[in-house]
KEROSE-138493 format. One record per residue: x, y, z of N, C-alpha, C in turn; residue number from 1; residue in three letters. Coordinates in Angstrom, 1 decimal, padded with zeros to 4 digits, always signed. Last residue first. Layout:
REM KEROSE-138493
<pt <X Y Z> <X Y Z> <X Y Z> NUM "ALA">
...
This chain:
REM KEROSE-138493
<pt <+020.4 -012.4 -011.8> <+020.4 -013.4 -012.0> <+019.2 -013.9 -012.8> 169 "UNK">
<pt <+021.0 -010.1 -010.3> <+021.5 -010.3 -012.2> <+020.9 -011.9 -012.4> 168 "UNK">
<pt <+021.8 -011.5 -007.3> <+021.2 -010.5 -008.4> <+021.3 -010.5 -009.6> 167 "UNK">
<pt <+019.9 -013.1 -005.3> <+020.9 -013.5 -006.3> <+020.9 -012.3 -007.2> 166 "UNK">
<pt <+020.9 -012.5 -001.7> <+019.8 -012.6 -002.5> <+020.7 -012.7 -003.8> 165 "UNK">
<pt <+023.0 -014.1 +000.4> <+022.2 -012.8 +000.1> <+021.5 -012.9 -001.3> 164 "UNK">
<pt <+022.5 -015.9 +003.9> <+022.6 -015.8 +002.6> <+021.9 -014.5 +001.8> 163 "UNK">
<pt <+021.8 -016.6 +006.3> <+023.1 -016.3 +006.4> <+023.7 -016.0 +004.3> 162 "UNK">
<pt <+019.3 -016.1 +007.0> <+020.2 -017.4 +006.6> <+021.4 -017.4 +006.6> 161 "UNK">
<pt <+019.0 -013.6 +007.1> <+018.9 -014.2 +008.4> <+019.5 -015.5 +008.1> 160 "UNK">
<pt <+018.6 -013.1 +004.3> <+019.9 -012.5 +005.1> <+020.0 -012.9 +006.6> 159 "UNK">
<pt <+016.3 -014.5 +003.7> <+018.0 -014.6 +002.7> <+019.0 -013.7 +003.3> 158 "UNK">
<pt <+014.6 -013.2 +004.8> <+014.7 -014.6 +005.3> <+016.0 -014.8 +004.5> 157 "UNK">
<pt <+014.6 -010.5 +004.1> <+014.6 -011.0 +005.6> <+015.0 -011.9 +006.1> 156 "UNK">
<pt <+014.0 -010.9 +002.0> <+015.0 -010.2 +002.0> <+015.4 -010.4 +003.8> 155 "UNK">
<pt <+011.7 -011.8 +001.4> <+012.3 -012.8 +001.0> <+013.9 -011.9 +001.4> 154 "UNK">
<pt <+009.9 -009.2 +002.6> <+009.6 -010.8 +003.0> <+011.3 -011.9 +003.0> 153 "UNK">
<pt <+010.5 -007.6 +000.7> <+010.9 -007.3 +001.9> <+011.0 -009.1 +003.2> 152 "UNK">
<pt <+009.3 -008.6 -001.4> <+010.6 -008.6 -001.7> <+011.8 -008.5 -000.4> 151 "UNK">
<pt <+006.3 -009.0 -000.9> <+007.4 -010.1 -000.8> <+008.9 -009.9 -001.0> 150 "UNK">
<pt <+006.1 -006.3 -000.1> <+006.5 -007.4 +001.0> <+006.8 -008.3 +000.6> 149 "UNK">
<pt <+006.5 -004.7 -003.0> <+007.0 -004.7 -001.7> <+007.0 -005.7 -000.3> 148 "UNK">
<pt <+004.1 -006.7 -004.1> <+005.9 -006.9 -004.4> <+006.6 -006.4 -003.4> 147 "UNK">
<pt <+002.1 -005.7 -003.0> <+002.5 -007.4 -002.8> <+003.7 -007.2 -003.2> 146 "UNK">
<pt <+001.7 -002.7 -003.3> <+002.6 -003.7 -002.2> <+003.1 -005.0 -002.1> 145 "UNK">
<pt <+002.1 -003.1 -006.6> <+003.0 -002.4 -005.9> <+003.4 -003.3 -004.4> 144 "UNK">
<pt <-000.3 -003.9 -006.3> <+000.6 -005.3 -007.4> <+002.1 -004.6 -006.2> 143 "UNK">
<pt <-002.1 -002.0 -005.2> <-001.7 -003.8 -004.8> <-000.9 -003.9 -005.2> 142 "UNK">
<pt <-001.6 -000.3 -007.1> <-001.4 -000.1 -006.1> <-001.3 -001.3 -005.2> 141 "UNK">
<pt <-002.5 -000.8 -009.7> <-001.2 -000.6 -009.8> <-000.8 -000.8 -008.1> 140 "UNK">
<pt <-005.5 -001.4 -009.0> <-004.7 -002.9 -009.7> <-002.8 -002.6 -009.1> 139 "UNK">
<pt <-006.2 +000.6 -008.3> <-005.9 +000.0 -007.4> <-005.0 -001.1 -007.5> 138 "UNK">
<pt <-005.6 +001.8 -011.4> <-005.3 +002.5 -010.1> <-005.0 +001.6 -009.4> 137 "UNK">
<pt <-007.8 +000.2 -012.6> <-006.5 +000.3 -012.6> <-005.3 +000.8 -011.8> 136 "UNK">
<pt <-010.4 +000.6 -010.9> <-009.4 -001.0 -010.7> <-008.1 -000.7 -011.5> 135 "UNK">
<pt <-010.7 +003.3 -011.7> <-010.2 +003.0 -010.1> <-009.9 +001.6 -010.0> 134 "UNK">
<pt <-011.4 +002.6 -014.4> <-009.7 +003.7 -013.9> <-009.8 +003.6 -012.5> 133 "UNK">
<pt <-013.6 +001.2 -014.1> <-012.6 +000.8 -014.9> <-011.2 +001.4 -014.6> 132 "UNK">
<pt <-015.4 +002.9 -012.9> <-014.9 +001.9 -012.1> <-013.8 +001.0 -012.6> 131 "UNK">
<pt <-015.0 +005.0 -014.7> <-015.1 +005.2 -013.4> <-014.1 +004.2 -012.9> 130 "UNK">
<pt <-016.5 +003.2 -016.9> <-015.5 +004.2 -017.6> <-014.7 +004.8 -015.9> 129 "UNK">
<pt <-018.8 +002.7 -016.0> <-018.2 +002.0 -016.1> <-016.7 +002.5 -016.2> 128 "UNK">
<pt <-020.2 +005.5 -016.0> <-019.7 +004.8 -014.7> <-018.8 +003.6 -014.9> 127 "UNK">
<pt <-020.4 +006.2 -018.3> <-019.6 +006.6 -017.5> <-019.3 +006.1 -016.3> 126 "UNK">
<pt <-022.4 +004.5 -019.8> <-020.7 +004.0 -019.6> <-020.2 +004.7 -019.0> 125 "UNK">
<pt <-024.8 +002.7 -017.3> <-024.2 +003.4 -018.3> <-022.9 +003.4 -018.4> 124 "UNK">
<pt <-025.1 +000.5 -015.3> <-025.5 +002.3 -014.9> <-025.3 +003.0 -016.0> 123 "UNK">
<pt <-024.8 -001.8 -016.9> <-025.9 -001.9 -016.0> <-026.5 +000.2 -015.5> 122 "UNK">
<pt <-023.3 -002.3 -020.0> <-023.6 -001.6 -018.9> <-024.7 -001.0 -018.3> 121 "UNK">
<pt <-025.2 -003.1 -023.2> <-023.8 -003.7 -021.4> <-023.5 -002.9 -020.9> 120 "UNK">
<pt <-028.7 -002.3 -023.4> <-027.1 -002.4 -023.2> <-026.4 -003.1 -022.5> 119 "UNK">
<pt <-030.7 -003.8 -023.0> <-030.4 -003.6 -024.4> <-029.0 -003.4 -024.0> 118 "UNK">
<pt <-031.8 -005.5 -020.5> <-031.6 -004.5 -021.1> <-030.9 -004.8 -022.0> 117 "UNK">
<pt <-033.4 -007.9 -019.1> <-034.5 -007.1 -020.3> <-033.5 -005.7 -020.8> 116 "UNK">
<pt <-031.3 -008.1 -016.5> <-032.8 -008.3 -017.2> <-033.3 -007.4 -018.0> 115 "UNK">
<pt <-028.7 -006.3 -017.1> <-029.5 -006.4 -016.3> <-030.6 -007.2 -017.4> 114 "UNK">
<pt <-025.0 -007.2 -017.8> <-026.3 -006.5 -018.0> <-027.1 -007.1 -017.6> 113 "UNK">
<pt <-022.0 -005.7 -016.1> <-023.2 -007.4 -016.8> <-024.5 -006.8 -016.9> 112 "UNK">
<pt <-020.9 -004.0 -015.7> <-020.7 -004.6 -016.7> <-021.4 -005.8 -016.7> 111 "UNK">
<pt <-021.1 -004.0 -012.5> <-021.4 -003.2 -013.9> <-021.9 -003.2 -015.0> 110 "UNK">
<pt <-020.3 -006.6 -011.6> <-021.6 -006.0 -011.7> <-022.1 -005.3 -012.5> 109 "UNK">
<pt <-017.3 -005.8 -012.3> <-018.0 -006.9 -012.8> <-019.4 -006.6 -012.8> 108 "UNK">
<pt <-017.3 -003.3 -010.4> <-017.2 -003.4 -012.2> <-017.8 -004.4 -012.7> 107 "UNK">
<pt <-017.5 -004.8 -008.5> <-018.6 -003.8 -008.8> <-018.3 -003.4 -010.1> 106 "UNK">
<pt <-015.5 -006.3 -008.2> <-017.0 -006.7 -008.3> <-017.4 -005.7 -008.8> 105 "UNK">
<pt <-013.3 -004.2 -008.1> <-013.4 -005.2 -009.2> <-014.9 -005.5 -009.2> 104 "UNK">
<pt <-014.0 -003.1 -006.2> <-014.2 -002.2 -006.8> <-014.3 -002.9 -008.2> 103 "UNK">
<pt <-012.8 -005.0 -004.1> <-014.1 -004.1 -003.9> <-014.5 -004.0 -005.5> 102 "UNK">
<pt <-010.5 -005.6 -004.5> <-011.2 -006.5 -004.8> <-013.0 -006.3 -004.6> 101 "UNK">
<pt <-009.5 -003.1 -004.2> <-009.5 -003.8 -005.4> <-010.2 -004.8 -006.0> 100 "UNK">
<pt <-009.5 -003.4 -001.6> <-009.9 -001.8 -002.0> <-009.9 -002.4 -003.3> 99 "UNK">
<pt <-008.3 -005.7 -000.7> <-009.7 -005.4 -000.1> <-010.3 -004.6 -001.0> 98 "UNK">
<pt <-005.7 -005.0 -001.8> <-006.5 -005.9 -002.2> <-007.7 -006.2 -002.0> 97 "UNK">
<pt <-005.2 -002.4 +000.3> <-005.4 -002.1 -001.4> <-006.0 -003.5 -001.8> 96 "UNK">
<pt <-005.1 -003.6 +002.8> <-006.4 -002.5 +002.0> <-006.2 -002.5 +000.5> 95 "UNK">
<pt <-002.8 -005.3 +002.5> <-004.3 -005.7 +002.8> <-005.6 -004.7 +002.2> 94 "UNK">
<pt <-001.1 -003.7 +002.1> <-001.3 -004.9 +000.9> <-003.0 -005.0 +000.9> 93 "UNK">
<pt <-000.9 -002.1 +004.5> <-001.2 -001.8 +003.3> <-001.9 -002.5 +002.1> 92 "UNK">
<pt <-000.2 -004.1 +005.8> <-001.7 -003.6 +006.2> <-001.9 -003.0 +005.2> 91 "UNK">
<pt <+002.2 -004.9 +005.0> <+001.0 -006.0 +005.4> <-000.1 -005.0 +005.3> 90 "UNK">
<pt <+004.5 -003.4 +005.5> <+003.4 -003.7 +004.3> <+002.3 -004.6 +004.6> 89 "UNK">
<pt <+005.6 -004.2 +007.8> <+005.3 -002.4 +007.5> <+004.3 -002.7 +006.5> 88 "UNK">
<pt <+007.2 -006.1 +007.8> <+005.4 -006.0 +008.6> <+005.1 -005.0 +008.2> 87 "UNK">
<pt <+009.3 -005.2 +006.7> <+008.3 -006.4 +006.3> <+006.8 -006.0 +006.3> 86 "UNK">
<pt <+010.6 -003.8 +008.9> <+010.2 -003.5 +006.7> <+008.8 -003.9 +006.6> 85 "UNK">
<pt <+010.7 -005.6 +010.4> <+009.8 -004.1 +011.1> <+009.6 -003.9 +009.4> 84 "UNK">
<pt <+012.6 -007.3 +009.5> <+011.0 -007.8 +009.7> <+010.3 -007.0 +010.4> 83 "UNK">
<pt <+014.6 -005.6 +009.3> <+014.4 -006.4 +008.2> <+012.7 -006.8 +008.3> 82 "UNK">
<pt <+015.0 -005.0 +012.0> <+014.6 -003.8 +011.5> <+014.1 -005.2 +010.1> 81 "UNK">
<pt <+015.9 -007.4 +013.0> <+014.0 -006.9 +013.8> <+014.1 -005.7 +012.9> 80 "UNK">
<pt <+018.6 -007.8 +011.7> <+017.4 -009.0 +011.2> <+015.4 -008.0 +012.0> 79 "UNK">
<pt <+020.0 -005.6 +013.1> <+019.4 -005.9 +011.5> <+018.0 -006.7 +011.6> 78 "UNK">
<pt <+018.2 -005.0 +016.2> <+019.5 -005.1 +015.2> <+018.9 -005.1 +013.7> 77 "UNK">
<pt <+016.2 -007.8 +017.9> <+016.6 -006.5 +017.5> <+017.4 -006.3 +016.6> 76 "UNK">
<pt <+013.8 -009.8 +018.6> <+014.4 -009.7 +017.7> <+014.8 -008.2 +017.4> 75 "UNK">
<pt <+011.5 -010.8 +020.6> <+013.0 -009.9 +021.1> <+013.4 -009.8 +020.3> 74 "UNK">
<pt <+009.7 -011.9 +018.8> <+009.2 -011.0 +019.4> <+010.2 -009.9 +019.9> 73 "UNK">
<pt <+010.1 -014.1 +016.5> <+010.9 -012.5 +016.6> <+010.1 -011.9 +017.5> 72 "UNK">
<pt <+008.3 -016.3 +017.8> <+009.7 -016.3 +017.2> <+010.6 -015.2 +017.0> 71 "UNK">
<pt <+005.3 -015.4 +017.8> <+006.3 -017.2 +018.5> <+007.6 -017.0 +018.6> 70 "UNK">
<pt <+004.9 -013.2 +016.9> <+005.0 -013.0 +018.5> <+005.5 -014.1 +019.3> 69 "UNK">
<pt <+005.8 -014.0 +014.2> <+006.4 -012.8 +014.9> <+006.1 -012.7 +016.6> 68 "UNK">
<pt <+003.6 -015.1 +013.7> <+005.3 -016.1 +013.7> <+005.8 -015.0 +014.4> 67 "UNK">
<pt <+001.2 -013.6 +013.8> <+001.6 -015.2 +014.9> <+003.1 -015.7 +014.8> 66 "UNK">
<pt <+001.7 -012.5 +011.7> <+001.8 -011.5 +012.9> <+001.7 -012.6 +014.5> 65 "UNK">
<pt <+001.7 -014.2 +009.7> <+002.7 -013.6 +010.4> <+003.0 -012.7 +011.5> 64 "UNK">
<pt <-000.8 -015.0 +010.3> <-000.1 -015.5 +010.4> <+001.5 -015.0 +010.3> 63 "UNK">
<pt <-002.1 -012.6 +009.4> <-002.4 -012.6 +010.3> <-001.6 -014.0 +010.7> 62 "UNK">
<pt <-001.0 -011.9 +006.4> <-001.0 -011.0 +007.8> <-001.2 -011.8 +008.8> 61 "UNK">
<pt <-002.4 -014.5 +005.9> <-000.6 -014.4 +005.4> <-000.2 -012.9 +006.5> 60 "UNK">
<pt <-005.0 -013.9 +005.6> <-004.5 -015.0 +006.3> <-003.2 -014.9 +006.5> 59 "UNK">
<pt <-005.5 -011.8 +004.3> <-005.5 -011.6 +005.4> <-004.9 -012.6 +006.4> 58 "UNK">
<pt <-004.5 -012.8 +001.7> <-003.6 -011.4 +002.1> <-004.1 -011.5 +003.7> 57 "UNK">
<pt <-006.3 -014.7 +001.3> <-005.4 -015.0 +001.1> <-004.3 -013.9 +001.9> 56 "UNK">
<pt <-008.7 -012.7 +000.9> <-008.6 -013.7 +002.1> <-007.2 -014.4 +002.1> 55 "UNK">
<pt <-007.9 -011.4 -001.5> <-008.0 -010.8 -000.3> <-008.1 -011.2 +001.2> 54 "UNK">
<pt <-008.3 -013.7 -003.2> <-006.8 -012.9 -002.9> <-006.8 -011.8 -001.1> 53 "UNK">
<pt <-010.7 -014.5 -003.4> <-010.1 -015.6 -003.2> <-008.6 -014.4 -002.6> 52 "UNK">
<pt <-012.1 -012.7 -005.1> <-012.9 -013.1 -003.6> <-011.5 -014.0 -002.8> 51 "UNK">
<pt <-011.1 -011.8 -006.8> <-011.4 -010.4 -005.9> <-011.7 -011.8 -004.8> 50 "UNK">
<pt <-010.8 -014.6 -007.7> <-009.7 -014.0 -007.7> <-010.1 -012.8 -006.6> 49 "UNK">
<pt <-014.0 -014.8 -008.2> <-012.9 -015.6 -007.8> <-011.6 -015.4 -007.3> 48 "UNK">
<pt <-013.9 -012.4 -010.6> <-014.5 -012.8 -009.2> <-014.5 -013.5 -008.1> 47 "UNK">
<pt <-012.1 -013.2 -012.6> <-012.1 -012.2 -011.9> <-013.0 -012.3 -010.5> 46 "UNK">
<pt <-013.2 -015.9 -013.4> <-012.3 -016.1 -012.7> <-011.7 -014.5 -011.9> 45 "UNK">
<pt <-016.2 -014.7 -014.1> <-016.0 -015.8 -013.8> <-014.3 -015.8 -012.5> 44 "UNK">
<pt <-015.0 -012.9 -016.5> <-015.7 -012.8 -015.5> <-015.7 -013.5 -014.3> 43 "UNK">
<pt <-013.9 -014.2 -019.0> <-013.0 -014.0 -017.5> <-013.5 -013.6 -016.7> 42 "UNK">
<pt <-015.9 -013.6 -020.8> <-015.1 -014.9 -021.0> <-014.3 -015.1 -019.2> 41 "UNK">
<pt <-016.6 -011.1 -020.8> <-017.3 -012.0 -020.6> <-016.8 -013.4 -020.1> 40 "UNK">
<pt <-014.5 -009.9 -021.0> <-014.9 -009.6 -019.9> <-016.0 -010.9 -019.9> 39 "UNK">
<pt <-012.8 -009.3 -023.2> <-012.4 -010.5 -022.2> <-013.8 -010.4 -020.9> 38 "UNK">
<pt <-012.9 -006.6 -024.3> <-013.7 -008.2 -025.1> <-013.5 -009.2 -024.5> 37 "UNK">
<pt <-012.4 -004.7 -022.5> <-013.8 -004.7 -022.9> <-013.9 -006.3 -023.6> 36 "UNK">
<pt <-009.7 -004.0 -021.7> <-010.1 -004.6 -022.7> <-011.4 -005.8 -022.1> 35 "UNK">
<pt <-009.9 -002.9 -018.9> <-009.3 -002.1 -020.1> <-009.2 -003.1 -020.9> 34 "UNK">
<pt <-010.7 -004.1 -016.6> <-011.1 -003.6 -017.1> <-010.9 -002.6 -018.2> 33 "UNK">
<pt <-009.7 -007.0 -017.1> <-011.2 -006.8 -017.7> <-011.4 -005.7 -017.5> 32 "UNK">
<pt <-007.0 -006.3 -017.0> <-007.4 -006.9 -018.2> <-009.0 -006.6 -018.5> 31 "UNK">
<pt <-007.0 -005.8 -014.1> <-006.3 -005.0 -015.3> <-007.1 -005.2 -016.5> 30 "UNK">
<pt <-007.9 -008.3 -013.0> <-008.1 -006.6 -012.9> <-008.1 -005.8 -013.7> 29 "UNK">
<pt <-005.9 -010.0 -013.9> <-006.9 -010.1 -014.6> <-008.2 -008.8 -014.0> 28 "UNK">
<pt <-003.6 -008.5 -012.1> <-003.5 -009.0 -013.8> <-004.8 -008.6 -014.7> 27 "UNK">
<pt <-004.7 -008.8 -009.5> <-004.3 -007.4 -010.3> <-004.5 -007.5 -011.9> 26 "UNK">
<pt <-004.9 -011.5 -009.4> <-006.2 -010.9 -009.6> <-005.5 -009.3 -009.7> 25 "UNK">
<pt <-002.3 -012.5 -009.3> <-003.7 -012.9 -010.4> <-004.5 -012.1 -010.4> 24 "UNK">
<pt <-001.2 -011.1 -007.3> <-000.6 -010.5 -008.6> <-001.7 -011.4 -010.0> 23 "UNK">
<pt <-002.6 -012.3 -005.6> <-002.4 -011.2 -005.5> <-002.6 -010.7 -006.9> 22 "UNK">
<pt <-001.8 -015.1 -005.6> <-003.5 -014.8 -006.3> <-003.5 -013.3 -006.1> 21 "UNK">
<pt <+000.5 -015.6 -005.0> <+000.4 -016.0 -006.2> <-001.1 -015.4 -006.8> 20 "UNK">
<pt <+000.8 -014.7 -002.3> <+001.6 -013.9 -003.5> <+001.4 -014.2 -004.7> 19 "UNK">
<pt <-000.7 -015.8 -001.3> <-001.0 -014.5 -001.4> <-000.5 -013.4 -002.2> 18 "UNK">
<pt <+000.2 -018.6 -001.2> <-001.0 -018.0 -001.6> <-001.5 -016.4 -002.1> 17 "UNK">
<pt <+002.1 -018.1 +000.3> <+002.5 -018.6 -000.9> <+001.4 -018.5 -001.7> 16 "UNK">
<pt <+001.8 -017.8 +002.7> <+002.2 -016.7 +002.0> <+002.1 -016.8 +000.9> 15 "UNK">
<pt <+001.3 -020.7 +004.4> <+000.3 -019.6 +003.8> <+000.7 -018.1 +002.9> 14 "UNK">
<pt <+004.2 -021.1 +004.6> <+003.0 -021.8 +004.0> <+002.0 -020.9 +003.1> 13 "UNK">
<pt <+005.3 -019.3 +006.6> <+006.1 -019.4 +005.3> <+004.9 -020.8 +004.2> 12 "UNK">
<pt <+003.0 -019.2 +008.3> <+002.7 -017.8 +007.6> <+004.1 -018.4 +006.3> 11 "UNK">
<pt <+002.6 -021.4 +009.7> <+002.0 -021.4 +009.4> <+002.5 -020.1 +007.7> 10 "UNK">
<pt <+005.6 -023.9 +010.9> <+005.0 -022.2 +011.2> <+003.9 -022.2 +010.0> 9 "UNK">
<pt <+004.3 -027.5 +011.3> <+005.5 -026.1 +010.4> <+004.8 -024.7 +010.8> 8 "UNK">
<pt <+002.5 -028.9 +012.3> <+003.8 -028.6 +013.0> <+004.5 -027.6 +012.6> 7 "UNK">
<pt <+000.1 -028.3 +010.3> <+000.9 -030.0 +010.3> <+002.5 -029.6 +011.4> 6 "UNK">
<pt <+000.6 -025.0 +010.5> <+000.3 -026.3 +010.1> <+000.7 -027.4 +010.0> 5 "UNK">
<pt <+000.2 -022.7 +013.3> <+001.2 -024.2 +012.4> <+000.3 -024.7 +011.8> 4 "UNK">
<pt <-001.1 -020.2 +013.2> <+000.3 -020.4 +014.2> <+000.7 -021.3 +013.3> 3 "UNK">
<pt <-003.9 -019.1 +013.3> <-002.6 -018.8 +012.2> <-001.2 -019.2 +012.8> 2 "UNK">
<pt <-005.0 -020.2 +015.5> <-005.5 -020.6 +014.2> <-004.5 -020.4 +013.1> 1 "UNK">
């Protein structure tokens, strides 16, 4: 299922997703829950994002862990240490976006107010106050791995090319 699309390996496709809705939904993690006035307005796309990044991250593991048994299975030396890096983040990425994308809903939940109540917040604000410093937290801790594997990612494939990455640039 994670092997090709349309003929092409699957995981240099699919990654492109996970890098892009990753670092969206840390962002707008961030944002709703440390400025309180967006929340209404971005609710909507926060939940979307928790729902949409973490399937993104599993797909992009689980397709590379298909290019890796089509294509680098014997791969030793530099290039199998380069994509032993790699793989090394994946599982991580994956719980923290799981772990974030948890914790986001349940803020969002939070923070929406229940039938017939007077306040915004559904348990009160310390809890809000809670679940707002564990999406930052987690926010920091995803953003962290996605950048670690894609950096590890694109460092694998710019030196297997026979090319090295652009610095200063």
């Amino acid at each position: 299922m994670f092997d090709q699309i349309l003929g092409l390996p699957a995981h240099p496709l699919i990654v492109h997703f996970a890098v892009v809705l990753t670092p969206l939904l840390v962002l707008a993690a961030a944002a709703y829950a440390l400025v309180p006035r967006v929340r209404t307005p971005a609710a909507w796309a926060v939940v979307l994002l928790a729902v949409a990044a973490p399937v993104a991250v599993f797909a992009a593991k689980e397709s590379g862990e298909s290019l890796k048994r089509a294509r680098f299975a014997e791969v030793e030396g530099p290039l199998g240490a380069r994509v032993a890096a790699h793989e090394s983040y994946a599982s991580p990425l994956l719980l923290s976006a799981a772990g974030l994308a948890a914790v986001t809903l349940a803020l969002v939940y939070a923070t929406t107010p229940g039938r017939g109540s007077l306040t915004s917040d559904r348990f009160g604000r310390p809890v809000t106050i809670v679940l707002s410093a564990l999406t930052v937290v987690l926010a920091a801790v995803a953003g962290y791995f996605c950048f670690r594997a894609g950096d590890s990612g694109a460092r694998a494939v710019w030196a297997s090319a026979g090319m090295t990455p652009l610095h200063g640039v």
